[in-house]
C-alpha positions in Angstrom: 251.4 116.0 117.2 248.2 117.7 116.2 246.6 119.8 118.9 242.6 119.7 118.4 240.2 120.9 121.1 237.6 118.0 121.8 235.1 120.8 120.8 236.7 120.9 117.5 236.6 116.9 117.0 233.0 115.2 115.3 234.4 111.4 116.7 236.5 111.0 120.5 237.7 108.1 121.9 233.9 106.8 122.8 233.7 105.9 119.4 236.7 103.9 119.5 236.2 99.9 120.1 238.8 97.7 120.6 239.4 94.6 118.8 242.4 91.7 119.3 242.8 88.7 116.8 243.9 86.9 113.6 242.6 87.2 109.9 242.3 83.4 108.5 240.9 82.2 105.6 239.8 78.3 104.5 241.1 77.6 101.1 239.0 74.7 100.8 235.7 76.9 101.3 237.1 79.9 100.7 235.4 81.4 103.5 237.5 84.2 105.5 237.4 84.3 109.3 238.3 86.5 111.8 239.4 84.6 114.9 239.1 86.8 118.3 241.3 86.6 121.2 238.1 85.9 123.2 237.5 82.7 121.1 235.0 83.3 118.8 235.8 82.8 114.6 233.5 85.1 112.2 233.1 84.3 108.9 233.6 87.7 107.2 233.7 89.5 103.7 236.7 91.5 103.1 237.3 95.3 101.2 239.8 97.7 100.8 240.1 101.1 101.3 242.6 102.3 98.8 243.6 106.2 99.2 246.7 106.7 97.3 249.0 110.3 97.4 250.0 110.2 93.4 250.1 114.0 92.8 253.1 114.9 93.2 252.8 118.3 95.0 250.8 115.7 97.7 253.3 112.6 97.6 256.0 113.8 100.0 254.0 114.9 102.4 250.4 113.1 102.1 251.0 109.2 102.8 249.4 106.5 100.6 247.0 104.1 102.4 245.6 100.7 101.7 242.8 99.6 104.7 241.8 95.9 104.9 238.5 95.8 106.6 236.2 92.9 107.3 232.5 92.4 108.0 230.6 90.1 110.0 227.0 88.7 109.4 226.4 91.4 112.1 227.8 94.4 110.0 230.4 94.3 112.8 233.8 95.7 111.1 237.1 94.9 111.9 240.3 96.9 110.6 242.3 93.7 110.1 245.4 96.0 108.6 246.2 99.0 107.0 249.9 99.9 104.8 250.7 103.7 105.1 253.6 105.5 103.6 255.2 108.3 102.1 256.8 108.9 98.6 255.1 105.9 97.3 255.1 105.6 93.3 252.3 103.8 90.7 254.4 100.8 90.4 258.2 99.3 92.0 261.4 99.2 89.8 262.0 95.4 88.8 265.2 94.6 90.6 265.1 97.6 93.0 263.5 97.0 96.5 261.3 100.3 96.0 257.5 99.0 95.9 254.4 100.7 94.3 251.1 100.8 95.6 250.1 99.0 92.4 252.5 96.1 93.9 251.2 96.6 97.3 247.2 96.1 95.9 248.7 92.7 94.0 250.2 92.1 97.7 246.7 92.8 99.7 244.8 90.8 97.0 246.4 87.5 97.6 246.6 87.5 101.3 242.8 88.7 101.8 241.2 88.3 98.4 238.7 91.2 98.9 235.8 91.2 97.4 236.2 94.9 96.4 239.1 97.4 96.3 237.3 101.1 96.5 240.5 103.3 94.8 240.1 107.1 95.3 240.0 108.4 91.6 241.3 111.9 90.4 243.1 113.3 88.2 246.5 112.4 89.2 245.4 109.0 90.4 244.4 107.5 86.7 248.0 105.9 86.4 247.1 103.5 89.2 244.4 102.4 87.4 246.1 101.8 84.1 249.2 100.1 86.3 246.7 97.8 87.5 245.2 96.5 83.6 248.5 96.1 82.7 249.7 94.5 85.9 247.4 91.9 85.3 248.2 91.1 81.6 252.1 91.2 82.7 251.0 88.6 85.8 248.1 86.8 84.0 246.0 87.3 87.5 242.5 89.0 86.6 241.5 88.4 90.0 242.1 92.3 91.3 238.2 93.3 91.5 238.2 97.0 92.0 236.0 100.2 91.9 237.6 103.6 90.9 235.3 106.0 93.6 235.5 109.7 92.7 235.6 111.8 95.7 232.7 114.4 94.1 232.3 117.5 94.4 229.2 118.0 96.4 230.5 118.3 99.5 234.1 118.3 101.4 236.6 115.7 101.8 235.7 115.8 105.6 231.8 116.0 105.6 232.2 113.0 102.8 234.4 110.6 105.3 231.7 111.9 108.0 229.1 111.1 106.3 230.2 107.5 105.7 231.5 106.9 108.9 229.2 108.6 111.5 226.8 106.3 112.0 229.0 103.1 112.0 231.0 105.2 114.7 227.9 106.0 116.7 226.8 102.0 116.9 229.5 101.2 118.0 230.2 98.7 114.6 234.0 99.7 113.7 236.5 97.6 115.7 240.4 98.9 115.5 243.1 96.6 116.9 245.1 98.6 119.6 248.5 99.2 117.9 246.8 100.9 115.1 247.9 104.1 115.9 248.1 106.3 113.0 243.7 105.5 112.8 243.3 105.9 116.3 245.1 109.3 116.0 243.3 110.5 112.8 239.9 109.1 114.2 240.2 111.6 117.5 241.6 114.5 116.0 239.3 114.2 112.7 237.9 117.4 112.6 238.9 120.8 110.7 242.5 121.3 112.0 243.5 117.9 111.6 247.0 117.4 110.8 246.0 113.5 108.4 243.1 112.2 106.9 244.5 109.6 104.9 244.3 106.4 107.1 241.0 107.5 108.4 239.7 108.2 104.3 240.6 104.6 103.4 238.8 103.6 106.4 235.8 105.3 104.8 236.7 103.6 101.3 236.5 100.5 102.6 233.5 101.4 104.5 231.6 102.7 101.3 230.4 98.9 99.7 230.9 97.2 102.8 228.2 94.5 103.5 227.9 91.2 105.5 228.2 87.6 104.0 225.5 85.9 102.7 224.2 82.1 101.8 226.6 81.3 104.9 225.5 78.0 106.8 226.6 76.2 109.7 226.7 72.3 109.6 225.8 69.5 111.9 229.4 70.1 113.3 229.3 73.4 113.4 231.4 74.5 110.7 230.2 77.0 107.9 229.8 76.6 104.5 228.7 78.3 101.4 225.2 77.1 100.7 224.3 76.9 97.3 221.0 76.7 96.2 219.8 73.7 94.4 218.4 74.3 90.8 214.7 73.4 90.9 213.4 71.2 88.7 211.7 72.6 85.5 209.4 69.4 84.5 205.8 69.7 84.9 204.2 66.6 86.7 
């Protein structure tokens, strides 16, 4: 339990809103949806915050995260899930029930089909990414879009995830379900003696390309649909 004076912490529990509901997505449009508790279904755009422990003076004691986030035509976002553990390796023994967080990005990708995974990249990290090529070769499935972001060196870990996450936090536009507790935890004791900041980085991966859905259109029934553009004609009258 991490004791942090509220003088200490840059978010509080203000900055928390509440979300309940389901992830759903139409195969036949392939539209994804979030569907409130209060009744209402958002068509949303998914991405993934991938922070993953791989050094291995970190891995026993830093956890690796994957955050599924999705936004709404509103740039409303909603943590629809997040995986956090420790001791996780690049990839699973075949036969053993140990699981990488390559497997686990293979895992996320077919449930939510993101339109972007945001990996942290360092040093100790580029395995995942070469676990990932071959991973799709060995599973002929290419459809794994991903970004390897590198945390810079302009500024620290901290006033990075701030500077991502401040203003999203300040309108009120990041929604976390209630038994997230791991984020809720990180998100009110995020400040400089803060015991984690994994959950609450991925948050901020996720957050980095994070942007609405577009060519989205309601039909005479109410229902959405991609709309696609019809090619104009080229002929001169």
């Amino acid at each position: 339990m991490e004791v942090q004076n509220e003088a200490d912490s840059i978010f509080n529990r203000n900055h928390i809103k509440n979300w309940e509901g389901t992830f759903y997505r139409d195969e036949d449009t392939g539209i994804a949806y979030v569907r409130t508790d209060e009744g209402d279904e958002l068509p949303i755009n998914v991405f993934v915050g991938v922070d993953p422990a791989t050094d291995s003076t970190r891995r026993d004691s830093d956890f690796s995260v994957l955050l599924a986030l999705g936004v709404d035509s509103n740039n409303n976002c909603y943590v629809l899930d997040y995986l956090r553990k420790r001791s996780l390796p690049v990839l699973g023994i075949p036969g053993d029930d140990k699981r990488g967080i390559v497997d686990y990005i293979f895992d996320y990708n077919k449930i939510y089909q993101p339109s972007l995974f945001c990996i942290e990249d360092t040093t100790m990290s580029k395995p995942v990414f070469q676990a990932i090529n071959a991973e799709m070769r060995r599973r002929n499935d290419f459809t794994v879009k991903y970004t390897a972001e590198k945390p810079g060196n302009r500024m620290s870990k901290r006033d990075r995830i701030q500077e991502i996450l401040a203003q999203r936090f300040a309108v009120g536009s990041i929604k976390i379900k209630k038994d997230h507790y791991d984020l809720h935890q990180e998100i009110i004791t995020f400040g400089p003696r803060m015991g984690h900041d994994d959950t609450i980085d991925a948050l901020a991966y996720s957050c980095k390309y994070a942007h609405p859905p577009k060519s989205l259109k309601k039909n005479k029934a109410g229902e959405w649909n991609k709309h696609k553009p019809k090619a104009k004609n080229w002929m001169l009258a």
